[in-house]
Backbone atoms as SQL, in Angstrom:
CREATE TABLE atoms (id INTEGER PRIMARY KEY, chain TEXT, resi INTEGER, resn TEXT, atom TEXT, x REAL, y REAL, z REAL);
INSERT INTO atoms VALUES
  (1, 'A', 1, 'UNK', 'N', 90.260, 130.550, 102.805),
  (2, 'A', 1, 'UNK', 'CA', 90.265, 130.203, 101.393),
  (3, 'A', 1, 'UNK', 'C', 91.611, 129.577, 101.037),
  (4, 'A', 2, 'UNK', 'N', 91.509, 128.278, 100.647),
  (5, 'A', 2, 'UNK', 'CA', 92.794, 127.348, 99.904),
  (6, 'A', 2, 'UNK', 'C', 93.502, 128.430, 98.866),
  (7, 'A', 3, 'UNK', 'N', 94.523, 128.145, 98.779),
  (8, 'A', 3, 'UNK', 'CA', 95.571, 129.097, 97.425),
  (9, 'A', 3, 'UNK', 'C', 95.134, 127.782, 96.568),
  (10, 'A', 4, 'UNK', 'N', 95.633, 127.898, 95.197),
  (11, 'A', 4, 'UNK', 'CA', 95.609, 127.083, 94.482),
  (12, 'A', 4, 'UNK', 'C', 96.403, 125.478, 94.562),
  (13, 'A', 5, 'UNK', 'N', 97.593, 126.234, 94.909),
  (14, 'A', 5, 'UNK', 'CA', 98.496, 125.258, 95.227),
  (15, 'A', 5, 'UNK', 'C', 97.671, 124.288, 96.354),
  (16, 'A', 6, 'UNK', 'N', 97.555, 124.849, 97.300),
  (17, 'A', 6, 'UNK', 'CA', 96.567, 124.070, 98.323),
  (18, 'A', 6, 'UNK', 'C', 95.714, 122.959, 98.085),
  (19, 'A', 7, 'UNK', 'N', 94.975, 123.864, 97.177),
  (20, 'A', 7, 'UNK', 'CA', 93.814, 122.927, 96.700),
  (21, 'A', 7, 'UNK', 'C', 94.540, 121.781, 95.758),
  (22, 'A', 8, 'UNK', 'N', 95.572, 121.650, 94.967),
  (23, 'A', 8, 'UNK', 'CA', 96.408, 120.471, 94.156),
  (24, 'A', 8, 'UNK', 'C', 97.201, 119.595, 94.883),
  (25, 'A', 9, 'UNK', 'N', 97.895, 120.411, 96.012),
  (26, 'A', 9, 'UNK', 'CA', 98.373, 119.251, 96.758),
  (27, 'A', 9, 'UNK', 'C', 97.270, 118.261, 98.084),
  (28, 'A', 10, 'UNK', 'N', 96.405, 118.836, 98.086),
  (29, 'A', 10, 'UNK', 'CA', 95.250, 118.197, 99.088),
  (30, 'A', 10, 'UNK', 'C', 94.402, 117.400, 98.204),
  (31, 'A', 11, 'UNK', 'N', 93.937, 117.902, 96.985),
  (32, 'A', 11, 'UNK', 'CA', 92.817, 116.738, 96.582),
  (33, 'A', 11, 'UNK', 'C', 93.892, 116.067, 95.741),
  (34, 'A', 12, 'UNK', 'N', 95.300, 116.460, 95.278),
  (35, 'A', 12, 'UNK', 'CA', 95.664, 115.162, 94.846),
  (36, 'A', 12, 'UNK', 'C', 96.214, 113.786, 95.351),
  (37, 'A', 13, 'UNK', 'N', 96.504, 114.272, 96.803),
  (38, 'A', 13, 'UNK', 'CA', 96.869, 113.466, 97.782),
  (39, 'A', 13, 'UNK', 'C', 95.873, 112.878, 98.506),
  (40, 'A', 14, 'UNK', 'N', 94.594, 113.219, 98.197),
  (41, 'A', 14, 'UNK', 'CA', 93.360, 112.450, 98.766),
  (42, 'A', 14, 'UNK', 'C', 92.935, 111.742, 97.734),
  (43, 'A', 15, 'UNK', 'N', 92.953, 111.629, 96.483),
  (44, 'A', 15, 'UNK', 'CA', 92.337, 111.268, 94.976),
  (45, 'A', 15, 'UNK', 'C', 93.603, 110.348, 94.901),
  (46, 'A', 16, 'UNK', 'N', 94.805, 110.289, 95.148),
  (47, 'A', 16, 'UNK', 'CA', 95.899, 109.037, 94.858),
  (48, 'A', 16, 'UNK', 'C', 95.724, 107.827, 95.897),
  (49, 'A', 17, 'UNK', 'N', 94.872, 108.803, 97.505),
  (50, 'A', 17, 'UNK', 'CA', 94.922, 107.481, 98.240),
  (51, 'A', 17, 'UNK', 'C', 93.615, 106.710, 97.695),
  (52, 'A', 18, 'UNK', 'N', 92.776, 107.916, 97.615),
  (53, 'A', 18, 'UNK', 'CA', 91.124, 106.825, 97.505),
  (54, 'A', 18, 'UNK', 'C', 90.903, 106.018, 96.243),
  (55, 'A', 19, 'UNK', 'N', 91.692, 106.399, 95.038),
  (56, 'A', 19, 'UNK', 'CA', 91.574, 105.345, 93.948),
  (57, 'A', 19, 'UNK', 'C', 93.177, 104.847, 93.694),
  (58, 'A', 20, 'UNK', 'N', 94.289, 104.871, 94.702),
  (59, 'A', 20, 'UNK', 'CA', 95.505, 103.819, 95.171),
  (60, 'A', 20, 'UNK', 'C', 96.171, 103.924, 93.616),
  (61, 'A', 21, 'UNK', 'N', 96.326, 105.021, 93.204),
  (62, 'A', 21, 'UNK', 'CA', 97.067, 105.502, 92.307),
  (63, 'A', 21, 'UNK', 'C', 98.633, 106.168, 92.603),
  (64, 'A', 22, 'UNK', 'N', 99.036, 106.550, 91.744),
  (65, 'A', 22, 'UNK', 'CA', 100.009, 107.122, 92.018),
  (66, 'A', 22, 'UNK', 'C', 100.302, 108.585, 91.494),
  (67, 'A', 23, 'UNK', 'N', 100.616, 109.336, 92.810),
  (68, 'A', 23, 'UNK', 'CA', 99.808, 111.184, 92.721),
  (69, 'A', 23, 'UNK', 'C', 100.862, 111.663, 91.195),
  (70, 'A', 24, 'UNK', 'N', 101.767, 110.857, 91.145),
  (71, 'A', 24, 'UNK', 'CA', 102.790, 111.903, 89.957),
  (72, 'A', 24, 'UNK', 'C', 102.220, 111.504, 88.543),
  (73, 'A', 25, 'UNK', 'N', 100.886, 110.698, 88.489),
  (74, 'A', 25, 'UNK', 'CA', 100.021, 110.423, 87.357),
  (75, 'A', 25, 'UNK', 'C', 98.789, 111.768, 87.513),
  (76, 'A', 26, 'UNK', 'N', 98.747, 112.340, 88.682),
  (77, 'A', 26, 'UNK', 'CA', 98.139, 113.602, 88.565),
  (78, 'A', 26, 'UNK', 'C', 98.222, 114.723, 88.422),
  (79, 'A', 27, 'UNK', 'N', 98.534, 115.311, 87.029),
  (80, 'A', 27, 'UNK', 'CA', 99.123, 116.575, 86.602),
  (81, 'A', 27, 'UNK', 'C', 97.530, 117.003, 86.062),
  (82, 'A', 28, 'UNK', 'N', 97.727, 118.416, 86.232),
  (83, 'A', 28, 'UNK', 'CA', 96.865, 119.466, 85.667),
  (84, 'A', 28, 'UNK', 'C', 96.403, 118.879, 84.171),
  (85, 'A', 29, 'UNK', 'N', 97.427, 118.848, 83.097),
  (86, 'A', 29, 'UNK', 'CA', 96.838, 117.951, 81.803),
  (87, 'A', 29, 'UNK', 'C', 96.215, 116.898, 81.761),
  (88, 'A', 30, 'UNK', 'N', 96.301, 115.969, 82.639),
  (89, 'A', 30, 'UNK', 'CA', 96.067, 114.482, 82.958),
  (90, 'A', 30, 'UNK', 'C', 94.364, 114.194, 82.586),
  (91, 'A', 31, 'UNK', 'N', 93.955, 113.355, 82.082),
  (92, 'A', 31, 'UNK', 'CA', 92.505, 113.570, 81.762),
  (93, 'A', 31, 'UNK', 'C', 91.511, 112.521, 83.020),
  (94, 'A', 32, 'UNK', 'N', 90.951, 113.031, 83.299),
  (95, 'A', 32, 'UNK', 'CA', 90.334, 112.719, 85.088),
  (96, 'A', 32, 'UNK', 'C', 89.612, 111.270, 84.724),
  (97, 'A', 33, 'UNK', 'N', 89.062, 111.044, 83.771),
  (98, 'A', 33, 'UNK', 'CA', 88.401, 109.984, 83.873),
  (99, 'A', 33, 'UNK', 'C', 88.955, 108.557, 83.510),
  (100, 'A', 34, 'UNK', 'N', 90.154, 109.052, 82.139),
  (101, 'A', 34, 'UNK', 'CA', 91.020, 108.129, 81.808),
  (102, 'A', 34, 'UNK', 'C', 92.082, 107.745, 83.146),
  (103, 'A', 35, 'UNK', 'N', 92.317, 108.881, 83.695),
  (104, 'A', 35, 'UNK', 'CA', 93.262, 108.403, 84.805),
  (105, 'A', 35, 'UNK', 'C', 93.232, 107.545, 85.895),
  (106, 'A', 36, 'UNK', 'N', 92.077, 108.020, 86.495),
  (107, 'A', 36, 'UNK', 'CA', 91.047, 107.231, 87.258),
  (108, 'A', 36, 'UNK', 'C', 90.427, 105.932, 86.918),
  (109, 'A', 37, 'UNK', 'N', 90.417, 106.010, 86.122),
  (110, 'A', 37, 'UNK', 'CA', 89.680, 104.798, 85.118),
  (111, 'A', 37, 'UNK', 'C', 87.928, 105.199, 86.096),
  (112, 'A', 38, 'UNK', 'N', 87.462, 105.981, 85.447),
  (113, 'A', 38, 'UNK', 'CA', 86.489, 106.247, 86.510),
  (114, 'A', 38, 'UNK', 'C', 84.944, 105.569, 85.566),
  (115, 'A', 39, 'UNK', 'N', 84.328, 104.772, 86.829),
  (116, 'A', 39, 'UNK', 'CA', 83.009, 104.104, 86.402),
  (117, 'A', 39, 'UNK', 'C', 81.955, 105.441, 86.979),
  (118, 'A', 40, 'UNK', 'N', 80.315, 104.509, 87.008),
  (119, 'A', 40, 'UNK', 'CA', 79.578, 105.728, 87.541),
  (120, 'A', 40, 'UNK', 'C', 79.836, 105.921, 89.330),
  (121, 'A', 41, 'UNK', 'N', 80.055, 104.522, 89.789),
  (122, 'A', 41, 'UNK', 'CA', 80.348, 104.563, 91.197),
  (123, 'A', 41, 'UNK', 'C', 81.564, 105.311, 91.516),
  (124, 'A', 42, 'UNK', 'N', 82.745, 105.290, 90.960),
  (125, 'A', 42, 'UNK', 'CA', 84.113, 106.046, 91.341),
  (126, 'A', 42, 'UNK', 'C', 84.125, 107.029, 91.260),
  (127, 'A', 43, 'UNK', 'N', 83.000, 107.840, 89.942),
  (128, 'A', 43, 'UNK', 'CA', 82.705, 109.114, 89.986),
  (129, 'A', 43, 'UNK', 'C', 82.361, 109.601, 90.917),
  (130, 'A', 44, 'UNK', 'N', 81.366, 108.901, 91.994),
  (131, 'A', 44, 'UNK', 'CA', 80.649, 109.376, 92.986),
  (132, 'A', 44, 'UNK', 'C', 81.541, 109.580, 94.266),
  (133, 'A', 45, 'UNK', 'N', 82.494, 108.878, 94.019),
  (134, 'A', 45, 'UNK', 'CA', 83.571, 109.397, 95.245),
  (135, 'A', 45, 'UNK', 'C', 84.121, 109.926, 94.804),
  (136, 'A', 46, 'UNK', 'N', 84.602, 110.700, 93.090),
  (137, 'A', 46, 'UNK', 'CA', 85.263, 111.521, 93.359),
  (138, 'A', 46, 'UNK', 'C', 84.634, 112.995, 93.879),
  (139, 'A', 47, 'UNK', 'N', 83.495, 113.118, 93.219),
  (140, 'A', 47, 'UNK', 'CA', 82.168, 113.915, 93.940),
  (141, 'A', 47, 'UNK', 'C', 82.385, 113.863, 95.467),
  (142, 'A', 48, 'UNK', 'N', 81.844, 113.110, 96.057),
  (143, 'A', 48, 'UNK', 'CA', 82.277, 113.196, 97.272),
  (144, 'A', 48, 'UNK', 'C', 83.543, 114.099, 98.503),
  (145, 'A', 49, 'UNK', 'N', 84.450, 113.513, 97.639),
  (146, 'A', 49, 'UNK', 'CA', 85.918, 114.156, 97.885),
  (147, 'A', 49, 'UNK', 'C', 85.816, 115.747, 98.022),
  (148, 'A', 50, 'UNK', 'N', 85.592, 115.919, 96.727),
  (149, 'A', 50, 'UNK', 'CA', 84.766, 117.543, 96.764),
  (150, 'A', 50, 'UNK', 'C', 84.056, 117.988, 97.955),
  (151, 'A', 51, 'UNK', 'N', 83.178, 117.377, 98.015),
  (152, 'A', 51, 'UNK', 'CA', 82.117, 117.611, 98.666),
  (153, 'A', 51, 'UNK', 'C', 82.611, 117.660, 100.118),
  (154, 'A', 52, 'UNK', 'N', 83.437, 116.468, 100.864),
  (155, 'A', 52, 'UNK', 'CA', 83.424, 116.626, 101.873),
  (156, 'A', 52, 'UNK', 'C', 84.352, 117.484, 102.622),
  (157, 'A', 53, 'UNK', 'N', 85.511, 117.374, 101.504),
  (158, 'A', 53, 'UNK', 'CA', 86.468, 118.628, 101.804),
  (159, 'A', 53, 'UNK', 'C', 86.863, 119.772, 101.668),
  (160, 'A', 54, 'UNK', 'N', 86.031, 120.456, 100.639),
  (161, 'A', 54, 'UNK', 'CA', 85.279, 121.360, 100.239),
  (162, 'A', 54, 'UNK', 'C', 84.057, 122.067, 100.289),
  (163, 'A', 55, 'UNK', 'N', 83.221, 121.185, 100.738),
  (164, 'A', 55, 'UNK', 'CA', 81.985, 121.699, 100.908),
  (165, 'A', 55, 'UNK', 'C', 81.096, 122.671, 99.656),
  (166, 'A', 56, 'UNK', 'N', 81.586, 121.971, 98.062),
  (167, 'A', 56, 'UNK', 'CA', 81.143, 121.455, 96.909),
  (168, 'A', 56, 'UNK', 'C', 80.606, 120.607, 96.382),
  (169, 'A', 57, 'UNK', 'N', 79.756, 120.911, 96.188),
  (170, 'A', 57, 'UNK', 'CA', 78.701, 119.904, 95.100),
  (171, 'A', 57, 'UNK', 'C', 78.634, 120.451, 93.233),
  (172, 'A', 58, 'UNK', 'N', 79.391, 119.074, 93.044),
  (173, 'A', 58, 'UNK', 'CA', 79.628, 119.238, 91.851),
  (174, 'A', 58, 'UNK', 'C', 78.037, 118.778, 91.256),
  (175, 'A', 59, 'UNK', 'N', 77.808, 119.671, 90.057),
  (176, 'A', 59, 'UNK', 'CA', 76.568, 119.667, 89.772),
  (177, 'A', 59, 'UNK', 'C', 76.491, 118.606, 88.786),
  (178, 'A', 60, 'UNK', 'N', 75.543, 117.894, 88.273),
  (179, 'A', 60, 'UNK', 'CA', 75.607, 116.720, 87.559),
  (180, 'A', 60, 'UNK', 'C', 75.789, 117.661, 85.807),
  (181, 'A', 61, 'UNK', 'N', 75.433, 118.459, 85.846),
  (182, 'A', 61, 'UNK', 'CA', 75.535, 119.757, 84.381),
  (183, 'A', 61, 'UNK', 'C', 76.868, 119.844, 84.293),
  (184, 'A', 62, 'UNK', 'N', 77.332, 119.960, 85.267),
  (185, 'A', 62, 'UNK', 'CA', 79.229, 120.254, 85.575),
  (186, 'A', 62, 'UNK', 'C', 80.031, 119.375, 85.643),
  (187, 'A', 63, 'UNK', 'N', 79.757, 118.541, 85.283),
  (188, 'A', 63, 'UNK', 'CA', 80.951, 116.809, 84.995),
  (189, 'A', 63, 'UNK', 'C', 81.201, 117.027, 83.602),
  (190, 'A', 64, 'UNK', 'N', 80.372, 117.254, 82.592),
  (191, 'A', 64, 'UNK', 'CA', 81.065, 117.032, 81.294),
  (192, 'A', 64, 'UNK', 'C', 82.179, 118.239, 81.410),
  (193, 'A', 65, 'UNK', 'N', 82.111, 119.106, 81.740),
  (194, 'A', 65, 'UNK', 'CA', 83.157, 120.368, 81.697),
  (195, 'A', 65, 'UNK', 'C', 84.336, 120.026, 82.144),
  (196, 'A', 66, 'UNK', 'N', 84.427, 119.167, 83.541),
  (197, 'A', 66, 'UNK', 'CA', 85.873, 118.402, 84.292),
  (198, 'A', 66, 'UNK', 'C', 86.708, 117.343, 83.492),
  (199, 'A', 67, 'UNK', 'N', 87.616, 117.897, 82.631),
  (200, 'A', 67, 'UNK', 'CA', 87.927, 117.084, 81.730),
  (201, 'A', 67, 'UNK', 'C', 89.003, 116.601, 82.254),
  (202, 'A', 68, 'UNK', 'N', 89.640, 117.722, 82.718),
  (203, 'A', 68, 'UNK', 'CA', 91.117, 117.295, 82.841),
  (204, 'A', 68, 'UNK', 'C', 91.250, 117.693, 84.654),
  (205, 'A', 69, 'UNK', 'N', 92.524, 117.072, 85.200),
  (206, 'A', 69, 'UNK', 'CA', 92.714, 117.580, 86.619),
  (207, 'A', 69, 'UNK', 'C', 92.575, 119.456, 86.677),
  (208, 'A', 70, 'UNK', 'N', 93.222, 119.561, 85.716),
  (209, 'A', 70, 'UNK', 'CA', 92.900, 121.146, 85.875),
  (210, 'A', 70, 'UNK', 'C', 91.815, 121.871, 85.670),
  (211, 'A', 71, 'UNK', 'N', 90.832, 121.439, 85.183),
  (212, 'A', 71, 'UNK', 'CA', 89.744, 121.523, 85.098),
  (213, 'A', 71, 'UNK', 'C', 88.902, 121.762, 86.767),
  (214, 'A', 72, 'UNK', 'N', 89.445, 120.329, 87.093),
  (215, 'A', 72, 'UNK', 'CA', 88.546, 120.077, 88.672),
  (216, 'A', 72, 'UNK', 'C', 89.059, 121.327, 89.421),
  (217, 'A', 73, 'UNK', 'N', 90.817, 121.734, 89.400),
  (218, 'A', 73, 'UNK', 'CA', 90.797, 122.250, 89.878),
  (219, 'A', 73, 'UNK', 'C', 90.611, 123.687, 89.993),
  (220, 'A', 74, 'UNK', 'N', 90.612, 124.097, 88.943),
  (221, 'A', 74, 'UNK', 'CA', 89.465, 125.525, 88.881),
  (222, 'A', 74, 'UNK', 'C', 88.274, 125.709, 89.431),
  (223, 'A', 75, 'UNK', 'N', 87.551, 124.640, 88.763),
  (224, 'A', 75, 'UNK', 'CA', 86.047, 124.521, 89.846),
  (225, 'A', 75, 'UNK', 'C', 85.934, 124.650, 91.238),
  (226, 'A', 76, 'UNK', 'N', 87.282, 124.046, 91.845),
  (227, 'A', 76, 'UNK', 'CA', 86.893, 124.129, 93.258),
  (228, 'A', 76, 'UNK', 'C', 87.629, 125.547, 93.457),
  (229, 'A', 77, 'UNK', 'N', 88.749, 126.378, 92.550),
  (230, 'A', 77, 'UNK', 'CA', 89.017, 127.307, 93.303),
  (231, 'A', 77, 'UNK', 'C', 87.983, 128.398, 92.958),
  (232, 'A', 78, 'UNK', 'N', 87.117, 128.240, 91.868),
  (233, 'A', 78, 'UNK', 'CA', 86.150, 129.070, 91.559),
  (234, 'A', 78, 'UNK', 'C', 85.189, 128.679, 92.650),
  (235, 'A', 79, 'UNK', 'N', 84.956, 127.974, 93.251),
  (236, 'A', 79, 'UNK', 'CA', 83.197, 127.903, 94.248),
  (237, 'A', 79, 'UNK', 'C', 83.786, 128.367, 95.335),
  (238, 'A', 80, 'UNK', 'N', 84.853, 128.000, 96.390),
  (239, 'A', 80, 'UNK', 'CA', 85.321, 127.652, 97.394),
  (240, 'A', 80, 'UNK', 'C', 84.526, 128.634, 98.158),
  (241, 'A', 81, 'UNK', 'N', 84.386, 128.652, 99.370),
  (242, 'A', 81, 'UNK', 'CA', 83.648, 129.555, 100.427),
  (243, 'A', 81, 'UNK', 'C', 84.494, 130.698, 100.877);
């Protein structure tokens, strides 16, 4: 099981390479979709990301709730295996 910390420095360092951002724009307050500039396709990789490194599936009910980075990252420390 990831610590928290774990889980922020891994998906934010995977989420800065896959949408070529820059990780110190990813703080816990930061709002995920504005940051991202996220369409329906970018969503799906960020889903993904989850998914593959986590082995989470974010539920389509459970996107409006992910507001902010800190958000996501509760979710994943709440499911994790």
């Amino acid at each position: 099981m990831n610590t928290r910390n774990d889980i922020i420095k891994d998906i934010n360092a995977k989420i800065a390479e896959e949408f070529e951002i820059d990780e110190a724009n990813i703080t816990p307050d930061a709002p995920i979709f504005e940051t991202l500039e996220l369409d329906s396709i970018s969503l799906i990789d960020l889903v993904s990301i989850v998914h593959h490194d986590y082995g989470i599936k974010i539920a389509k009910e459970d996107l409006p709730q992910l507001k902010t980075f800190g958000d996501l990252y509760d979710y994943i420390e709440a499911r994790q295996a």
